[in-house]
TIBA-368963 format. One record per atom (N, C-alpha, C): atom name; x, y negated, z. Coordinates in steps of 0.001 Angstrom, whole numbers, plus 500000, padded with zeros to 6 digits. Atoms other than C-alpha are relative to their C-alpha. Layout:
name, X, Y, Z
CA, X, Y, Z .
...
end
This chain:
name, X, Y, Z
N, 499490, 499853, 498671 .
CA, 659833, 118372, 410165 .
C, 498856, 500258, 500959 .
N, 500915, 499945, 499103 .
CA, 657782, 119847, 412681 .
C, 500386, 499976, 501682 .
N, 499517, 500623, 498615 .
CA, 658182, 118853, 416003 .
C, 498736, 500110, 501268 .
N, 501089, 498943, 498900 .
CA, 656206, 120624, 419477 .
C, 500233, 498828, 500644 .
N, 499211, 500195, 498490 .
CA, 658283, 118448, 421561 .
C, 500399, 498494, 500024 .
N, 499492, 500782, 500343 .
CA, 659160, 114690, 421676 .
C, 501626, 500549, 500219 .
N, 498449, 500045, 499633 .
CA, 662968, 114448, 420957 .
C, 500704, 498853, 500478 .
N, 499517, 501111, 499639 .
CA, 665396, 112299, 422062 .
C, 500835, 499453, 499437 .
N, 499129, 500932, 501219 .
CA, 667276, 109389, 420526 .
C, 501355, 500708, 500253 .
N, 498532, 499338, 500085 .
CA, 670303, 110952, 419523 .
C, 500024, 501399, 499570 .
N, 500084, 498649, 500559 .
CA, 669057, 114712, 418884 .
C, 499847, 500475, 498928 .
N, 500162, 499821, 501798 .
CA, 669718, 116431, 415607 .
C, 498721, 501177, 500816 .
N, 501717, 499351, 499524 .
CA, 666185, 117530, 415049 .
C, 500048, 500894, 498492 .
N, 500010, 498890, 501357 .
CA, 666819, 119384, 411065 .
C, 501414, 499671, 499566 .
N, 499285, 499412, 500874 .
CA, 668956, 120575, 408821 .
C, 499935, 500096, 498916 .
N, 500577, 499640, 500972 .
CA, 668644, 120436, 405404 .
C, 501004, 501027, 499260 .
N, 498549, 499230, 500824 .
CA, 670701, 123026, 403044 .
C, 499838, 499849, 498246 .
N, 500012, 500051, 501202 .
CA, 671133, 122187, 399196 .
C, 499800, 501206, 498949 .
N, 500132, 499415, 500851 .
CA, 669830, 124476, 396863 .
C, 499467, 500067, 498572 .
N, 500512, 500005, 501626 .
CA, 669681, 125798, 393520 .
C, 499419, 500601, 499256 .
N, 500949, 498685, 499822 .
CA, 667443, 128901, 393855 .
C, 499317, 499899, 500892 .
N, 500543, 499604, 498440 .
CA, 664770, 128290, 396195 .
C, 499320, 501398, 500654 .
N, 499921, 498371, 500346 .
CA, 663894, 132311, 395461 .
C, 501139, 500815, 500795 .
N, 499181, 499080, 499686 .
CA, 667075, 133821, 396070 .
C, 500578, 498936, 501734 .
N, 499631, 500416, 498768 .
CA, 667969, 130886, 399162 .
C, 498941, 500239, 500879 .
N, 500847, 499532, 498876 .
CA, 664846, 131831, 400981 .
C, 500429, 501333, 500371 .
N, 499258, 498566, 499455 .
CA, 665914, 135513, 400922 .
C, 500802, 500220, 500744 .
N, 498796, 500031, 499107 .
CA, 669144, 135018, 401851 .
C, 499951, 499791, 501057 .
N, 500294, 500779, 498604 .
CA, 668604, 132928, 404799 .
C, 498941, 500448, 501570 .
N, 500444, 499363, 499293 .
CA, 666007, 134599, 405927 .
C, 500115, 501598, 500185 .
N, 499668, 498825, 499819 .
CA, 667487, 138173, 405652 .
C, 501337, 499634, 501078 .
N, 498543, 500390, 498623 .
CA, 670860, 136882, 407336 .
C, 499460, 499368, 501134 .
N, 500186, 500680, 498785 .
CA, 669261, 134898, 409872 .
C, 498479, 500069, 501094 .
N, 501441, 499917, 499146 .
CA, 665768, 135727, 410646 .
C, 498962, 498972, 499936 .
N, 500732, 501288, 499628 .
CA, 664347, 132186, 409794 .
C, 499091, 500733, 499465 .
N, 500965, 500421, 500481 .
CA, 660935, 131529, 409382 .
C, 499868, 499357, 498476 .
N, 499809, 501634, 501243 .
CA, 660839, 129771, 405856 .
C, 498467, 500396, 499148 .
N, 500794, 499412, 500572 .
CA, 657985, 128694, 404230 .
C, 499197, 498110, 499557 .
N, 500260, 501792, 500063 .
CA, 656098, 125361, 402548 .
C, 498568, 500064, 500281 .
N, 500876, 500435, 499479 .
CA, 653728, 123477, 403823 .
C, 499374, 499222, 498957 .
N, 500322, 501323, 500930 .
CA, 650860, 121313, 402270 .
C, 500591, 498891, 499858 .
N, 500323, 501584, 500314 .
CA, 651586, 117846, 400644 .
C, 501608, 500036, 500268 .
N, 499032, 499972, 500131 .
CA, 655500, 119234, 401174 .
C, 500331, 501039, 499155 .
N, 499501, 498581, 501349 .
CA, 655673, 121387, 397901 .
C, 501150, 500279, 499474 .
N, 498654, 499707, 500801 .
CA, 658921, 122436, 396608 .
C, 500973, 499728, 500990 .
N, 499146, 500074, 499014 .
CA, 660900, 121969, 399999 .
C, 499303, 500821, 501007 .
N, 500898, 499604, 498567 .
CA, 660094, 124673, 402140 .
C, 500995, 500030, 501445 .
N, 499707, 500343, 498877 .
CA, 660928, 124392, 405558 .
C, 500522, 501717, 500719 .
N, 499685, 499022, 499291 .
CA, 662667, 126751, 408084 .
C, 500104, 499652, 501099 .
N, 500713, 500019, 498565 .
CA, 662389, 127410, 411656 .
C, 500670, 501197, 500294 .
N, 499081, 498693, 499771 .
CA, 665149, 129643, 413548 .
C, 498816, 500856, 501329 .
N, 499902, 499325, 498953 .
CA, 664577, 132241, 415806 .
C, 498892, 499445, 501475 .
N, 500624, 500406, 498485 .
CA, 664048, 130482, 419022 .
C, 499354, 498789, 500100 .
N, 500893, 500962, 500269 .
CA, 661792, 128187, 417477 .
C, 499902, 498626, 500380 .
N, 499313, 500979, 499621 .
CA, 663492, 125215, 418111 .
C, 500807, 499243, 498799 .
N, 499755, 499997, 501052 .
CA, 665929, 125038, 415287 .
C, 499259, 499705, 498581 .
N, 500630, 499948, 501080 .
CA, 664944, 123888, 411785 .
C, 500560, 499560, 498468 .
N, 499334, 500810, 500728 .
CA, 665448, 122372, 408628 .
C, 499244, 500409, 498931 .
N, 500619, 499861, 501554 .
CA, 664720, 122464, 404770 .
C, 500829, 500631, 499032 .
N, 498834, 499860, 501583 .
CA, 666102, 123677, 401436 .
C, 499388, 499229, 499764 .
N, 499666, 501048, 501236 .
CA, 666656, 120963, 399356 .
C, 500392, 500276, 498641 .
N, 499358, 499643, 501276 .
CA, 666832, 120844, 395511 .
C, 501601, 499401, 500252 .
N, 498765, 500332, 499567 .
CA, 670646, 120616, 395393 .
C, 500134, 499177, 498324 .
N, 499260, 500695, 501015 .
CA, 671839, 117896, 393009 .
C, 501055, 499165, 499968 .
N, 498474, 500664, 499733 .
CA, 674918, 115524, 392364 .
C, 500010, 499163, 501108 .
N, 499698, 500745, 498769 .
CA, 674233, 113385, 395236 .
C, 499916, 500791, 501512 .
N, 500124, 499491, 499048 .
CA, 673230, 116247, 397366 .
C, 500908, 501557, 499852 .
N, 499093, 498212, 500229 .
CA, 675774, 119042, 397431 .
C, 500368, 500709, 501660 .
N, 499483, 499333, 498577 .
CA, 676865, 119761, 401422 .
C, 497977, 499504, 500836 .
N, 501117, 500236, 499742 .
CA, 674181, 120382, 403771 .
C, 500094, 498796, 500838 .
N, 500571, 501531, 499482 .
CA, 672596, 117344, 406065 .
C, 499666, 500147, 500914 .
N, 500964, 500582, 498254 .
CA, 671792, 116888, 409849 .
C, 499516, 498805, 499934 .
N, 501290, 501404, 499900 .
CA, 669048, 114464, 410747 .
C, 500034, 499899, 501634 .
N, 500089, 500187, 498912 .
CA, 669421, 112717, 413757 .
C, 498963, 499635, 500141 .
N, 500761, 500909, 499179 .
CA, 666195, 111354, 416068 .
C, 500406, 498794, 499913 .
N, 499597, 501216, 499206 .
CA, 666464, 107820, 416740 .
C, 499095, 499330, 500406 .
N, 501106, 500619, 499237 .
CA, 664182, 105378, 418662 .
C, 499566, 498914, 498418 .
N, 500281, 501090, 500769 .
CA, 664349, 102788, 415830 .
C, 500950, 500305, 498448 .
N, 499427, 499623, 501105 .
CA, 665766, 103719, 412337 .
C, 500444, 498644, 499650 .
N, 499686, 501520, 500727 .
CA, 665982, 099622, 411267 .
C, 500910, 499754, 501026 .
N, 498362, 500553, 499059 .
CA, 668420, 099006, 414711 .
C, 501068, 500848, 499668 .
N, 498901, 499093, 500271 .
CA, 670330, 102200, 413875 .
C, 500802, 499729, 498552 .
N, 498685, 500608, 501164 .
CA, 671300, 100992, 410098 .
C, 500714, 498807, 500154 .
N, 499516, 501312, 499752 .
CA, 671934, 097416, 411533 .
C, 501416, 500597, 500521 .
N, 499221, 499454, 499179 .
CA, 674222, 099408, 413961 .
C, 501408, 500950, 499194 .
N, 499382, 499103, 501229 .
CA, 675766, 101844, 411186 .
C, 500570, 498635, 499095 .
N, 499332, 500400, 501129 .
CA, 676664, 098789, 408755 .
C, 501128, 499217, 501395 .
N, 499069, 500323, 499009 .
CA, 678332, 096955, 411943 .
C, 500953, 500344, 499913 .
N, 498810, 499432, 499455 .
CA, 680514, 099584, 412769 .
C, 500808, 501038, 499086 .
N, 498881, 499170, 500924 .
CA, 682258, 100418, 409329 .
C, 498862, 501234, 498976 .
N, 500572, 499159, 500817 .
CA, 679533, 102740, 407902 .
C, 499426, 499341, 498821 .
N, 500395, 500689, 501054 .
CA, 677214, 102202, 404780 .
C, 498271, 500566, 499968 .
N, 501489, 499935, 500186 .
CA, 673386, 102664, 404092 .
C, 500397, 500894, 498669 .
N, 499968, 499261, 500946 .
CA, 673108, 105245, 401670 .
C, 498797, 500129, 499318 .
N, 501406, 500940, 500431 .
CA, 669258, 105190, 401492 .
C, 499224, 499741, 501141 .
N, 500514, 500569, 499016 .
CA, 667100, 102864, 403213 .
C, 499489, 500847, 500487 .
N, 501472, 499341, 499673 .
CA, 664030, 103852, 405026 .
C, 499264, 500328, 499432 .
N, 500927, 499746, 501030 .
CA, 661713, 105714, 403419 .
C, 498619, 500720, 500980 .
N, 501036, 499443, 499893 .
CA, 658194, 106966, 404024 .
C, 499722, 501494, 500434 .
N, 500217, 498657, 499743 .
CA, 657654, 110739, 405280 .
C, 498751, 500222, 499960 .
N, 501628, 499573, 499688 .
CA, 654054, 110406, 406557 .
C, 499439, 498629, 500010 .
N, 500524, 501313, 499508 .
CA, 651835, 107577, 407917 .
C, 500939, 499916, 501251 .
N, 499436, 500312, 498701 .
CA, 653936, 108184, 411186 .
C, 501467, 501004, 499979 .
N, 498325, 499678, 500334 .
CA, 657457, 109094, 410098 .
C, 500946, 499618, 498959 .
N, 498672, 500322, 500787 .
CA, 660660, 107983, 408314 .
C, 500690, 500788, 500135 .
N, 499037, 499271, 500146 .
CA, 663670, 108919, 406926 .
C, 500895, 499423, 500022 .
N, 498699, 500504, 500966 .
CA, 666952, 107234, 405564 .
C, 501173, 500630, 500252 .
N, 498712, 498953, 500188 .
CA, 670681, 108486, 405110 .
C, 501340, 498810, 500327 .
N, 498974, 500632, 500165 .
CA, 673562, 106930, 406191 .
C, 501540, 500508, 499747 .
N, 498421, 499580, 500037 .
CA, 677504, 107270, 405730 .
C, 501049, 499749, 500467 .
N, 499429, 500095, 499200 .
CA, 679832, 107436, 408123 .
C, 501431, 499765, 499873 .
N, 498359, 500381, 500607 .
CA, 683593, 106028, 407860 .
C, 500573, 500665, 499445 .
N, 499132, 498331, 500649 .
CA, 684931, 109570, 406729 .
C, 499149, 500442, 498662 .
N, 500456, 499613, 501532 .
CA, 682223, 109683, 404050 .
C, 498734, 500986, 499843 .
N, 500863, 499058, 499890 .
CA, 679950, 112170, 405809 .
C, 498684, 499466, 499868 .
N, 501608, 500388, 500471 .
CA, 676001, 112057, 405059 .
C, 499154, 500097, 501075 .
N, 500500, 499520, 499232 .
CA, 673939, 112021, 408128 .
C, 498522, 499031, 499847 .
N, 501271, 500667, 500022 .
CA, 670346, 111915, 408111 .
C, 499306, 499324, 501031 .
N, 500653, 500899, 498354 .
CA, 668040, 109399, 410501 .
C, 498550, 500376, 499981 .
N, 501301, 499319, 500158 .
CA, 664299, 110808, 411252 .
C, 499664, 498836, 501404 .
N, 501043, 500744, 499068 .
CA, 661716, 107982, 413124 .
C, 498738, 500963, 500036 .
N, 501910, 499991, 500072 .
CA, 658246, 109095, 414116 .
C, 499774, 501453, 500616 .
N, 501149, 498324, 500179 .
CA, 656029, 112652, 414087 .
C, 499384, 499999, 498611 .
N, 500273, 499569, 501711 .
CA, 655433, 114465, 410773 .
C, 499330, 501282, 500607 .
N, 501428, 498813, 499891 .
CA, 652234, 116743, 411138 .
C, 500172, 500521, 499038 .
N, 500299, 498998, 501117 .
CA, 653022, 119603, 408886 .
C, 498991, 501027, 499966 .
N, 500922, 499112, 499898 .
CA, 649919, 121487, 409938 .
C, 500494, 501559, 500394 .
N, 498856, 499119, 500005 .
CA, 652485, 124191, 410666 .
C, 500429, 500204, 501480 .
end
């Protein structure tokens, strides 16, 4: 995730899209849409995209049985109040917090209907 700009709690900041060709889904994506796509050090095998108006972003993802639809990643101020907040109110922890950088997280939660939405703490320096 590369990020110019602080965001704000609540803003979907990526996108990820499941794939099973990262060859023929870079093409695609970037012939239909114009992205940017492309990987970064020390993020090998997920390369990253970046629309247009350079704002927009997200990843291909290897697509496997737990990951089949794509994934928005919200901002949040605090990822540990937001799952407290998520199991509260009927959702479920899907996976904790995890590590991105020295100064970023991740985790996944699931929302009463079942949907997958991702949670992003911090700044992730992709050199990028």
């Amino acid at each position: 995730m590369t990020k110019e700009t602080t965001m704000a709690h609540g803003d979907i900041t990526h996108v990820d899209i499941p794939v099973s060709d990262m060859a023929r889904a870079t093409g695609f994506y970037s012939t239909l849409f114009g992205w940017r796509i492309q990987e970064y050090p020390g993020y090998e095998g997920y390369p990253m995209w970046q629309a247009p108006n350079q704002v927009s972003g997200g990843g291909l993802a290897p697509r496997d049985e737990s990951f089949t639809q794509p994934r928005s990643t919200v901002e949040v101020d605090s990822i540990d109040d937001t799952l407290a907040l998520v199991t509260a109110n009927g959702g479920r922890v899907v996976m904790e917090k995890s590590p991105i950088s020295e100064t970023s997280w991740w985790a996944v939660l699931e929302d009463p209907d079942g949907n997958h939405i991702g949670l992003y703490e911090g700044v992730t320096d992709t050199g990028g």
